[in-house]
Residue frames relative to the residue before (quaternion, step in Angstrom):
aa qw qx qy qz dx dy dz
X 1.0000 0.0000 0.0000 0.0000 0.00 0.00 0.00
X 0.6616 -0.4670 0.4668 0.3553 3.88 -1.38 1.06
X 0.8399 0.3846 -0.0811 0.3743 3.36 -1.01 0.45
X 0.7091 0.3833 -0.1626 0.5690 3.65 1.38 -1.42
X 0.1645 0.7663 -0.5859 -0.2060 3.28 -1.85 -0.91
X 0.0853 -0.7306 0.6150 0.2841 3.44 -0.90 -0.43
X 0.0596 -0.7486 0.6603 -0.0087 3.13 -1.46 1.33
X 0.4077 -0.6212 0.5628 0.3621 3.55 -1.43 0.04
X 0.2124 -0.7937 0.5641 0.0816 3.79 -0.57 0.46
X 0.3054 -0.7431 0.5355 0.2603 3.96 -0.91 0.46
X 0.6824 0.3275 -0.1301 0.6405 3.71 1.25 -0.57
X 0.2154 -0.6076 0.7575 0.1034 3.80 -1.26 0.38
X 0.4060 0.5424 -0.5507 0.4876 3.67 0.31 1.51
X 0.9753 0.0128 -0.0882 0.2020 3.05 -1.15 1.40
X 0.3191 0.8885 -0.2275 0.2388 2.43 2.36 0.31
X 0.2394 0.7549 -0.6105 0.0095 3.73 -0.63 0.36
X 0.6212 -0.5199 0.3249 0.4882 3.67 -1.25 -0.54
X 0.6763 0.5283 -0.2720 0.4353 3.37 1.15 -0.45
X 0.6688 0.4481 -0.3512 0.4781 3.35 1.97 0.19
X 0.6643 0.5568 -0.2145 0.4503 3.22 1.41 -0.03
X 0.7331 0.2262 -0.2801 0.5769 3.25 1.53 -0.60
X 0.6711 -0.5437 0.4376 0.2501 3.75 0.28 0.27
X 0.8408 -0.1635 0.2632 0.4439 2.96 -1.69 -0.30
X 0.8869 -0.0369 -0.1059 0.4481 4.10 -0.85 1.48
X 0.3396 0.5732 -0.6449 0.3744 3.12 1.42 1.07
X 0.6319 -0.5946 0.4686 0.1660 3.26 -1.89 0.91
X 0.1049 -0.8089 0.5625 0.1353 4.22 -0.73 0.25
X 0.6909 0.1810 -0.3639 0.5979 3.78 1.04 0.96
X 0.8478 0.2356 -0.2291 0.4162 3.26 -1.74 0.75
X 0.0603 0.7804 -0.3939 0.4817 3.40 1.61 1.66
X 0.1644 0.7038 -0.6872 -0.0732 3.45 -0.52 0.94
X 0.1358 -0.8824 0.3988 0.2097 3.49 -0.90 0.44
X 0.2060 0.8518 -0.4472 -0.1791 3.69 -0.51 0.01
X 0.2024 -0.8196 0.5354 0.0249 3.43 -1.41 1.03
X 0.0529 -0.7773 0.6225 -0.0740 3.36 -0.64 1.58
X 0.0887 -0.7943 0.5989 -0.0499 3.43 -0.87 1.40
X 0.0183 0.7985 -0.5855 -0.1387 3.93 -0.61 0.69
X 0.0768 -0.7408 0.6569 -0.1177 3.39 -0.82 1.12
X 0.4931 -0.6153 0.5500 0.2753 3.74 -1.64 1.18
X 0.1391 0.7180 -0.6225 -0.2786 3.41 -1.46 -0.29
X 0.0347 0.9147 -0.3978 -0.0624 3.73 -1.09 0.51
X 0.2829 0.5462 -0.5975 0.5144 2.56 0.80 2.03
X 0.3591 -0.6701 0.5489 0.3475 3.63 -1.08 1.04
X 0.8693 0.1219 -0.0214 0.4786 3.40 -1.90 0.26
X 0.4083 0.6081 -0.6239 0.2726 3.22 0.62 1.33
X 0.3645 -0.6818 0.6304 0.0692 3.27 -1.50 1.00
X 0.3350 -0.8173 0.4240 -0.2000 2.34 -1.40 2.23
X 0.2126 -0.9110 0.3521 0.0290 3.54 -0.21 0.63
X 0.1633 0.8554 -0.4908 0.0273 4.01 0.39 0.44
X 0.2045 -0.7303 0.6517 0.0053 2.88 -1.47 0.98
X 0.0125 -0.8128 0.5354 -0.2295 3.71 -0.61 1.57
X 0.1583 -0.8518 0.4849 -0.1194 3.34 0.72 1.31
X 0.3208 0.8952 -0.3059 -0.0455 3.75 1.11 0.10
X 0.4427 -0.6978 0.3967 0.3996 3.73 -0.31 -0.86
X 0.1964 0.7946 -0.5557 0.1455 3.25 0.37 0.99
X 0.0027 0.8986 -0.4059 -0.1666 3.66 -0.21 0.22
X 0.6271 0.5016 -0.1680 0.5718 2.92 2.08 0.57
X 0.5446 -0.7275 0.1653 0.3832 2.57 2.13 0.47
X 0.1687 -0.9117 0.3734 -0.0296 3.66 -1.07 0.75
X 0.0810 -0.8499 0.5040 0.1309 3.98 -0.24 0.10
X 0.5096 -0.6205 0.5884 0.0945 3.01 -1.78 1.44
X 0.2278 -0.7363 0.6371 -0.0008 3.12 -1.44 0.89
X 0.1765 -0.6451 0.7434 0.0023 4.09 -1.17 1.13
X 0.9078 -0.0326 0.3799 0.1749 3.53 -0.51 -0.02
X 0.7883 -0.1224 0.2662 0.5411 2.68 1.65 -0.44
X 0.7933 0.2224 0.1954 0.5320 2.57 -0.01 -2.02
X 0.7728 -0.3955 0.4732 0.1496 2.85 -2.30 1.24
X 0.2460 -0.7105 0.6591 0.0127 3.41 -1.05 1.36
X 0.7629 -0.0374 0.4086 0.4996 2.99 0.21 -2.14
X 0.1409 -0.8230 0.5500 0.0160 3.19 -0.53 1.30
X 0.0315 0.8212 -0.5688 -0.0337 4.20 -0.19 0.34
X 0.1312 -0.8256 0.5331 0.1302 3.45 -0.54 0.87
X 0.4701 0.8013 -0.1493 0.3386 3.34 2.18 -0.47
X 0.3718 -0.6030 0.4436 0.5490 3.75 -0.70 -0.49
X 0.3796 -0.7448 0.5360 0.1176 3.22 -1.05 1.34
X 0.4453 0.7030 -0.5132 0.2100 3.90 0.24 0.48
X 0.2595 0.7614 -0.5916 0.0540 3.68 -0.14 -1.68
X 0.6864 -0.4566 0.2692 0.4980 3.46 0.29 2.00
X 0.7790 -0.3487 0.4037 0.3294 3.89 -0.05 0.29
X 0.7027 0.3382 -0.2569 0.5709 3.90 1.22 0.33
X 0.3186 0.7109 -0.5725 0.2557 3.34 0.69 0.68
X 0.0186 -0.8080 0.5886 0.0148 3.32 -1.21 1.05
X 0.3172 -0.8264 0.4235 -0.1929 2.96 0.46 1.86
X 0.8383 0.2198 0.1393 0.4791 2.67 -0.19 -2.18
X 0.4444 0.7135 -0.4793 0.2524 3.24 0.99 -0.65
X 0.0043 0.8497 -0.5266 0.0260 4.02 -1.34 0.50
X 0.2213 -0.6142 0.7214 0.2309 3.96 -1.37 0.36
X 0.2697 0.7941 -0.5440 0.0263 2.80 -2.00 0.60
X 0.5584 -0.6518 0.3532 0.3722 3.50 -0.25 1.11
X 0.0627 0.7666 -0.6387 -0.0190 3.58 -0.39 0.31
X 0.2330 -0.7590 0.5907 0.1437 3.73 -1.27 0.84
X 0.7562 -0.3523 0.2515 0.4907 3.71 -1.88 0.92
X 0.6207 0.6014 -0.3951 0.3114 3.85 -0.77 0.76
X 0.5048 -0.6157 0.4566 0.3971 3.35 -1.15 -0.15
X 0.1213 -0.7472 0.6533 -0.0126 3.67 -0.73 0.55
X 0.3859 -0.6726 0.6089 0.1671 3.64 -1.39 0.99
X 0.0463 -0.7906 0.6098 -0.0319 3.89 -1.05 0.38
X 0.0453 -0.7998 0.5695 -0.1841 3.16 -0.17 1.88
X 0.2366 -0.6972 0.6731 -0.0700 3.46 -1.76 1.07
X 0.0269 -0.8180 0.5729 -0.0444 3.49 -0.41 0.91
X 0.1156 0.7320 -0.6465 0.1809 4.21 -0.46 0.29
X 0.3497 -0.5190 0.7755 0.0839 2.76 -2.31 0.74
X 0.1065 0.8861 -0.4415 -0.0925 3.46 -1.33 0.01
X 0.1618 -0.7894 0.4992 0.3185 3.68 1.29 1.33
X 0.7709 -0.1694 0.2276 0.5703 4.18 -0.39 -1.03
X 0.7305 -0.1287 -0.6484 -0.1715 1.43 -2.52 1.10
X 0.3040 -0.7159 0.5603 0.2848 3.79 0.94 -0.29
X 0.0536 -0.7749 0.5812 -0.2426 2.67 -0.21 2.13
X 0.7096 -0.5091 0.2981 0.3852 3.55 -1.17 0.99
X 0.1407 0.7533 -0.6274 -0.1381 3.60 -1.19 -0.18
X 0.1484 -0.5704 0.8029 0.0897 3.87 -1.78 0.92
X 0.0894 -0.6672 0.7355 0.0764 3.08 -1.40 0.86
X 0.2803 -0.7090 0.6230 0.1753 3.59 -1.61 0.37
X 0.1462 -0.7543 0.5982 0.2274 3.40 -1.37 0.03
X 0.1248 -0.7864 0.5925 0.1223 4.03 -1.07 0.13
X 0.1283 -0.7198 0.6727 0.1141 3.46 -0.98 0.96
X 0.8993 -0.0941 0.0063 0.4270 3.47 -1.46 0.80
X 0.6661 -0.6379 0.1305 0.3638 3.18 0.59 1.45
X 0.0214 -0.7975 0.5630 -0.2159 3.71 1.64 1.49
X 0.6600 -0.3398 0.5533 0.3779 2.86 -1.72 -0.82
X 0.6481 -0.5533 0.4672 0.2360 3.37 -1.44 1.62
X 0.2488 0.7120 -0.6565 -0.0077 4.20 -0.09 0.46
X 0.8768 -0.2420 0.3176 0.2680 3.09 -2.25 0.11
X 0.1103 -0.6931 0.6533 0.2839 3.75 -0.42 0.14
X 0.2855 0.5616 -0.7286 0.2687 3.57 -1.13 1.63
X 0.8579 -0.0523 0.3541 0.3686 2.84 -2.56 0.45
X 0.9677 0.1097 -0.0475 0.2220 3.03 -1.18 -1.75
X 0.3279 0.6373 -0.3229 0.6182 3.90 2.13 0.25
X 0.7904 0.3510 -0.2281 0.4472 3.52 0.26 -0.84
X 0.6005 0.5997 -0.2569 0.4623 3.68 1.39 -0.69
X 0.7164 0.4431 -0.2814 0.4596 3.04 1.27 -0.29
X 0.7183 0.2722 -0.4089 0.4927 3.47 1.23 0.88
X 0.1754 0.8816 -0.3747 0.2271 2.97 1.62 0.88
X 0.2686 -0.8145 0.3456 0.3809 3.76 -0.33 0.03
X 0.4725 -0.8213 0.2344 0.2173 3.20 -0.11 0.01
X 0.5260 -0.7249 0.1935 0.4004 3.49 0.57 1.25
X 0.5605 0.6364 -0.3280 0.4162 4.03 0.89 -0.69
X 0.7204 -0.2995 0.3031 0.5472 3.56 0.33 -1.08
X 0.2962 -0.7319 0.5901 0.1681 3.63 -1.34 1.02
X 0.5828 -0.6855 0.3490 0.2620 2.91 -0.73 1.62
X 0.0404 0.7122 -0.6961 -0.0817 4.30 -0.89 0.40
X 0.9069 0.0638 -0.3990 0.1197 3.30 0.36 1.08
X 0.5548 -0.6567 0.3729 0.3493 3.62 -0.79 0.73
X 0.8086 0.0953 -0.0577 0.5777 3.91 0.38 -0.65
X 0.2402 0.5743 -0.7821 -0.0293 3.46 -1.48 0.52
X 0.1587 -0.6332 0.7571 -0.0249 3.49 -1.81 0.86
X 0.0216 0.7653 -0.6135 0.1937 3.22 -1.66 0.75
X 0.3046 -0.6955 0.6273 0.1732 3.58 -1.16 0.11
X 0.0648 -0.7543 0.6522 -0.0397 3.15 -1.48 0.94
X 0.2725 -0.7408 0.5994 0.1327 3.40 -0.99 1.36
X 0.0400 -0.7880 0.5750 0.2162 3.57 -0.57 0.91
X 0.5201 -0.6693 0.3839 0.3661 3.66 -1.02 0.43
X 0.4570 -0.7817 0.2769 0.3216 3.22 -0.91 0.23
X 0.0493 0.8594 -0.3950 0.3210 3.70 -0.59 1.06
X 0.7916 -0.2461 0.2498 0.5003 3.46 -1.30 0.10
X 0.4100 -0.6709 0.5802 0.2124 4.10 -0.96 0.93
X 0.7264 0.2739 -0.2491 0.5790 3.69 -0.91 0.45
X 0.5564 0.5548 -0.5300 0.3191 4.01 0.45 0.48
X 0.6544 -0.5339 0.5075 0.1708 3.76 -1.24 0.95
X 0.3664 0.7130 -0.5977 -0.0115 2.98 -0.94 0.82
X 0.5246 -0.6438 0.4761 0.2892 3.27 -0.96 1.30
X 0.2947 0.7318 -0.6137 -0.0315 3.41 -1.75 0.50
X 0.7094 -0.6068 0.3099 0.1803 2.78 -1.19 1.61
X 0.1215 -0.7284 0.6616 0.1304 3.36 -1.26 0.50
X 0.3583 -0.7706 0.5230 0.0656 3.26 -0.52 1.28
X 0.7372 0.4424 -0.2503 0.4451 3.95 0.29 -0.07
X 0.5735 -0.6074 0.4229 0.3512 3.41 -0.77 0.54
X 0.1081 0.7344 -0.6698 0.0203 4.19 -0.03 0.47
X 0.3231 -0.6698 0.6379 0.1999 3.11 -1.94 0.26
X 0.6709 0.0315 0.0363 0.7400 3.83 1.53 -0.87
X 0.2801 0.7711 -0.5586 -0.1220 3.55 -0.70 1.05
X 0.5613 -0.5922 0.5527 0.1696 2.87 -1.49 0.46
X 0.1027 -0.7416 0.6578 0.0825 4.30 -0.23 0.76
X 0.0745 0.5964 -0.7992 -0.0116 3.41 -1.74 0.33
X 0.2228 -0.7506 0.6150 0.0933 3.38 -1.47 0.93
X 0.5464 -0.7403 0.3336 0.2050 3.07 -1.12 0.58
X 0.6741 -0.2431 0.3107 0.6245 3.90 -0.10 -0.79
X 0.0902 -0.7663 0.5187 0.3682 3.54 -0.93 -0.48
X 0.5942 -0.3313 0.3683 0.6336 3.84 -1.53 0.04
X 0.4790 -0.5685 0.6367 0.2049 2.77 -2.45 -0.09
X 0.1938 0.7822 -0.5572 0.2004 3.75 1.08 0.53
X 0.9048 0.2241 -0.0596 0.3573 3.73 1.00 -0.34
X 0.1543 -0.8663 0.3208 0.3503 3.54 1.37 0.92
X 0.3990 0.7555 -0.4935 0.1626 3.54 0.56 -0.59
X 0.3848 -0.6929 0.4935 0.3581 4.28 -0.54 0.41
X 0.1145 0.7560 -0.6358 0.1055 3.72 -1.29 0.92
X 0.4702 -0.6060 0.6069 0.2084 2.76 -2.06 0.24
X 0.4027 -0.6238 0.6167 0.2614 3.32 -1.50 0.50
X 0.0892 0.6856 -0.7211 -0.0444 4.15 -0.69 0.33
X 0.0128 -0.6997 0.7100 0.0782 2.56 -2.44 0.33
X 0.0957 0.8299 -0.5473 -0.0509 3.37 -1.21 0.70
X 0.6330 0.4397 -0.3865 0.5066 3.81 -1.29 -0.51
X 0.2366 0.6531 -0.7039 0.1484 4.04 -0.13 0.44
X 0.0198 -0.7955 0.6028 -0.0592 3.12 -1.21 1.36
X 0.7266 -0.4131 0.2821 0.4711 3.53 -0.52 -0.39
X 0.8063 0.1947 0.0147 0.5583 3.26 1.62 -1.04
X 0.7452 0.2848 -0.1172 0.5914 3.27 1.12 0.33
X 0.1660 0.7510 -0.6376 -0.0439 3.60 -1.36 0.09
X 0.5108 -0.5997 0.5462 0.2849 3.62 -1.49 0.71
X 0.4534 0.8179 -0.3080 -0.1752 3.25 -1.75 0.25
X 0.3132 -0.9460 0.0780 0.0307 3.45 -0.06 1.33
X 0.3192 -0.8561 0.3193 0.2514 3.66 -0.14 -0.26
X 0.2534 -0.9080 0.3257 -0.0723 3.07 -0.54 1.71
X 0.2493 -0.7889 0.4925 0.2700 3.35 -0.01 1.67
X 0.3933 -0.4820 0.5539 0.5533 3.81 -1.26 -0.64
X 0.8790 -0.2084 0.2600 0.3410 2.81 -2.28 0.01
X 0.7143 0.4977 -0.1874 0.4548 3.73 0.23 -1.34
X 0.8605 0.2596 -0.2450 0.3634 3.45 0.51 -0.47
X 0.9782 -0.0201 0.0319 0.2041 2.94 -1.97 0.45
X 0.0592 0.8053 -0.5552 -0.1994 3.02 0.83 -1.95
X 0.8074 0.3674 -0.2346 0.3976 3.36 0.80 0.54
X 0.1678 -0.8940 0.4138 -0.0372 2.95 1.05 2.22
X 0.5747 -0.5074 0.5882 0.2575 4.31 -1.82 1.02
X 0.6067 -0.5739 0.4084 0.3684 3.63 -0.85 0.96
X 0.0424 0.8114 -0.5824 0.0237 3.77 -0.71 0.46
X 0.5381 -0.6115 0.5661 0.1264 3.22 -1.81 0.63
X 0.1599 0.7832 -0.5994 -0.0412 3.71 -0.80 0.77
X 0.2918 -0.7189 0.5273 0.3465 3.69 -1.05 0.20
X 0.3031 -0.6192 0.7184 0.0927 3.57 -1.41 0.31
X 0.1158 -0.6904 0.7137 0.0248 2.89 -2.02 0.90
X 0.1322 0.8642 -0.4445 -0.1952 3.44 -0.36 0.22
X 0.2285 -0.8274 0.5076 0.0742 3.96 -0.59 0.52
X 0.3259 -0.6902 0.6061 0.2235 3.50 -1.01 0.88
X 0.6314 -0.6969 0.3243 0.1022 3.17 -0.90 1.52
X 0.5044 0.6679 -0.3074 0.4527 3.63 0.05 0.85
X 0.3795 -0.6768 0.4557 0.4362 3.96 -0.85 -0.88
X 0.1045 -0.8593 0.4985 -0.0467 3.45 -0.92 0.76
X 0.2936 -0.7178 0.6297 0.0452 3.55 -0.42 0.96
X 0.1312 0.8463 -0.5135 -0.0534 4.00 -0.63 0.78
X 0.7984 -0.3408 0.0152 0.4962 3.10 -1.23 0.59
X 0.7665 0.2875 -0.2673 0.5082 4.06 0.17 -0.47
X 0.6305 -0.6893 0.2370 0.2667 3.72 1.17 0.89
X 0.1403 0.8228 -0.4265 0.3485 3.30 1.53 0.76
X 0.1571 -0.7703 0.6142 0.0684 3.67 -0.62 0.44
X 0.0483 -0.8176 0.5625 -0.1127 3.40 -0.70 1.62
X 0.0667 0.8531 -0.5167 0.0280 3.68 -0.34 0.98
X 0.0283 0.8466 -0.5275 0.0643 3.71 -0.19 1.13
X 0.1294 0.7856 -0.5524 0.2467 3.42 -0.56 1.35
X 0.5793 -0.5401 0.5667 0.2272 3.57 -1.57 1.09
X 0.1137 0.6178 -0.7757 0.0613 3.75 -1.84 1.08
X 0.2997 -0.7104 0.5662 0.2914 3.23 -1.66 -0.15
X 0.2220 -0.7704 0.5959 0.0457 3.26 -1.03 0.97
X 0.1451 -0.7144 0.6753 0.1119 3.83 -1.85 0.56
X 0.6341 -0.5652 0.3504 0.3946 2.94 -0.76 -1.30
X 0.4736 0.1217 -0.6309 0.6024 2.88 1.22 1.91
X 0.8532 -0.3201 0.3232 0.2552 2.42 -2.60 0.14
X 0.1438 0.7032 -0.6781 -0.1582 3.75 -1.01 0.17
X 0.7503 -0.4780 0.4470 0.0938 2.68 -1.81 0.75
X 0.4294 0.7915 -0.4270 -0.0820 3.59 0.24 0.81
X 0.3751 -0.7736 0.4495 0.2425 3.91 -0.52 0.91
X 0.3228 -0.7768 0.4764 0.2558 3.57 -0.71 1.00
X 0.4278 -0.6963 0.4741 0.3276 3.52 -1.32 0.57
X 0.4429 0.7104 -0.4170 0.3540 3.49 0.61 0.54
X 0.0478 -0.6666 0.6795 0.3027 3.54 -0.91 -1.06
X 0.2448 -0.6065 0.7295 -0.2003 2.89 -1.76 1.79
X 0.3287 -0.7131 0.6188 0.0199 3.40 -0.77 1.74
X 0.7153 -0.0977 -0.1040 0.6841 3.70 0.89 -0.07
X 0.6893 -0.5603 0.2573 0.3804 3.37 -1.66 0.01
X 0.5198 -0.7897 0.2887 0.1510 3.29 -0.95 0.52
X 0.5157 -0.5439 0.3728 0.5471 3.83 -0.35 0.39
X 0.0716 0.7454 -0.6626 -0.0154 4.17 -0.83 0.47
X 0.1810 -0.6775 0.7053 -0.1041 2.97 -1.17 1.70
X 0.0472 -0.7884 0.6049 -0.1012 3.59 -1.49 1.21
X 0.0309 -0.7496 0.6591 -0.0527 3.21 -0.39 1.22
X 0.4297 -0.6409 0.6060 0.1933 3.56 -1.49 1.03
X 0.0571 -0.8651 0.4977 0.0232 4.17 -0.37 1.31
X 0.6646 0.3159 -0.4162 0.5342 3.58 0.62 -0.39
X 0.1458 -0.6546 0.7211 0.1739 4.29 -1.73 -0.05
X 0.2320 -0.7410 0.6297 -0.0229 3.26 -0.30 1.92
X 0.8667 0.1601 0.0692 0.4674 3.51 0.74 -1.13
X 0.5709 -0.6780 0.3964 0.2392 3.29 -0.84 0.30
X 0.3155 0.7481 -0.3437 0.4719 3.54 1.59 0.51
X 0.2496 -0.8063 0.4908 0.2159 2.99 -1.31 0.74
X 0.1176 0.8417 -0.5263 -0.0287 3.55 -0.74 1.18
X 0.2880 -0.6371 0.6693 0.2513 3.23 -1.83 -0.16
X 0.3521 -0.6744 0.5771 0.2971 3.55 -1.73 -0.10
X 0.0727 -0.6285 0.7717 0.0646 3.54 -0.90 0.97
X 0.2587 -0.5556 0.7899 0.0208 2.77 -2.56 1.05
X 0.0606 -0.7077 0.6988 -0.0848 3.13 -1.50 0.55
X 0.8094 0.0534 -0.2317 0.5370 4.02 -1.20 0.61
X 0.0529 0.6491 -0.7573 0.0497 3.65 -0.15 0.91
X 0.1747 0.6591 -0.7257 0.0915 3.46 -1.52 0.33
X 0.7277 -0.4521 0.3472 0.3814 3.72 -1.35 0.66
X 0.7694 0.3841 -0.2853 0.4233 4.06 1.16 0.30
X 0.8445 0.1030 0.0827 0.5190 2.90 1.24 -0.87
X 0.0125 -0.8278 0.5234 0.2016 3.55 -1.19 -0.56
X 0.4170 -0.7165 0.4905 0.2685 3.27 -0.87 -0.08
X 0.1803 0.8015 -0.5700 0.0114 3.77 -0.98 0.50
X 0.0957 0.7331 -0.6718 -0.0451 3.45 -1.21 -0.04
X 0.3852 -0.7435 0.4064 0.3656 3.62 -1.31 -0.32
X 0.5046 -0.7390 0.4455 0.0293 3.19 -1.77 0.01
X 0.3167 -0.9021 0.2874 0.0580 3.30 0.20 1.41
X 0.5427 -0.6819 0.2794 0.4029 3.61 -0.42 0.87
X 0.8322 -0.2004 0.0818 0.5105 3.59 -0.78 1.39
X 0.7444 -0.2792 -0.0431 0.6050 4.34 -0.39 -0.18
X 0.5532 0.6270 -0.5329 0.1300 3.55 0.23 0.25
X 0.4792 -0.7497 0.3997 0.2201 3.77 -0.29 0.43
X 0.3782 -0.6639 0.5273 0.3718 3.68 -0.59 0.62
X 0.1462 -0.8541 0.4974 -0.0409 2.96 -1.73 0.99
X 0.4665 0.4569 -0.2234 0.7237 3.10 2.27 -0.49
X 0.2399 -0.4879 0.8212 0.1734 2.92 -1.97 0.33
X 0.0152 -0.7640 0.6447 -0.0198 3.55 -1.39 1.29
């Protein structure tokens, strides 16, 4: 029909009919519906949407089915109307999200947002939603596994595979300190994180030996995301990139004071020895970057 259309869209920014259908689309007497299917795979995670739309004849949310929000009202308020807006438990799966509305004049713009377990407010797009997608292989059942690993003793910078016993969809490793069976100064490295497995090695510096006494390291691993566990702890494990300055990195959670932050260097672009140093934790954010062995200079971004 003159005036109308129906498009698919990767972002829910700025969206009206007269931005979507171009040249002789119409801005009164607009009906509108949006139907978005998106994965989620975290259990009993609690959702949040934000849908500021223009309906001035009012509009109704869809879950699944089922009635959110009914509005029989004018749905505008300068572009911040939170009407429709809703929480809701949502379980491991895919789930459909529909939006229905009338709109006599003027079809005004709309950005909607979404929130997962009470993260940070982001954009509602494509490539935002993919990132709590599940993944078709196996749904992750667990949030923490830790362990110890005895590495033998031998040639610095050698691989060693270790298993990851639990079912993960994205983890996330962090090592611990190692034993002292060898005084010599090192690094801890990881790389190749997979669902079942990860690499990991010990780095003498430059000056030494290169031939490091059999040692003992511990390991944490975490499925990527936020989590809340059984005694209400709040756990948030997630991928940045670091050089050799500081960046800036803000957590999607919320943190009533500041939080323990652990950093573990995972990918080995180069053959350098580094570490990760932090600096300004504070209940939003931190800061990190790495650190090259004694005068060498960082040169990789990991």
């Amino acid at each position: 029909m003159k005036g109308y259309c129906e498009k698919q869209v990767s972002a829910m920014t700025k969206v009206s009919n007269r931005a979507l259908c171009g040249r002789g689309a119409v801005n009164r007497n607009v009906g509108f519906y949006y139907r978005v299917t998106f994965a989620n795979a975290y259990p009993n995670a609690k959702w949040s949407f934000r849908t500021p739309v223009d309906f001035g004849l009012g509009g109704v949310s869809m879950m699944d089915g089922k009635v959110m929000k009914r509005v029989s009202t004018d749905i505008w308020q300068g572009g911040k109307s939170t009407k429709l807006n809703f929480n809701m438990t949502l379980n491991k799966g895919n789930h459909i999200f529909e939006l229905y509305g009338a709109e006599s004049c003027c079809d005004g713009q709309t950005s909607w947002q979404f929130q997962v377990n009470g993260g940070k407010w982001i954009a509602f797009t494509v490539a935002n939603l993919n990132n709590y997608k599940m993944l078709a292989a196996v749904e992750y059942e667990t949030v923490i596994e830790y362990g110890d690993y005895n590495l033998k003793k031998g040639m610095t910078s050698q691989w060693f595979k270790v298993p990851i016993k639990g079912k993960f969809n994205r983890p996330v490793v962090i090592l611990g300190p190692l034993s002292m069976n060898g005084g010599q100064p090192v690094a801890m490295r990881v790389k190749d994180v997979t669902r079942t497995s990860f690499k990991l090695a010990i780095q003498e510096y430059p000056n030494q030996e290169q031939n490091h006494n059999a040692e003992t390291v511990s390991y944490m691993i975490v499925e990527q995301g936020i989590h809340t566990l059984k005694d209400g702890t709040v756990v948030e494990a997630a991928y940045t990139t670091a050089n050799g300055k500081y960046t800036k990195v803000n957590y999607r959670g919320k943190f009533r004071n500041a939080p323990v932050v652990l950093t573990q260097i995972s990918t080995q672009q180069g053959k350098k020895v580094y570490t990760s140093r932090l600096n300004g934790v504070t209940n939003r954010r931190f800061s990190v970057k790495m650190q090259a062995a004694e005068s060498q200079k960082v040169t990789e971004t990991e």
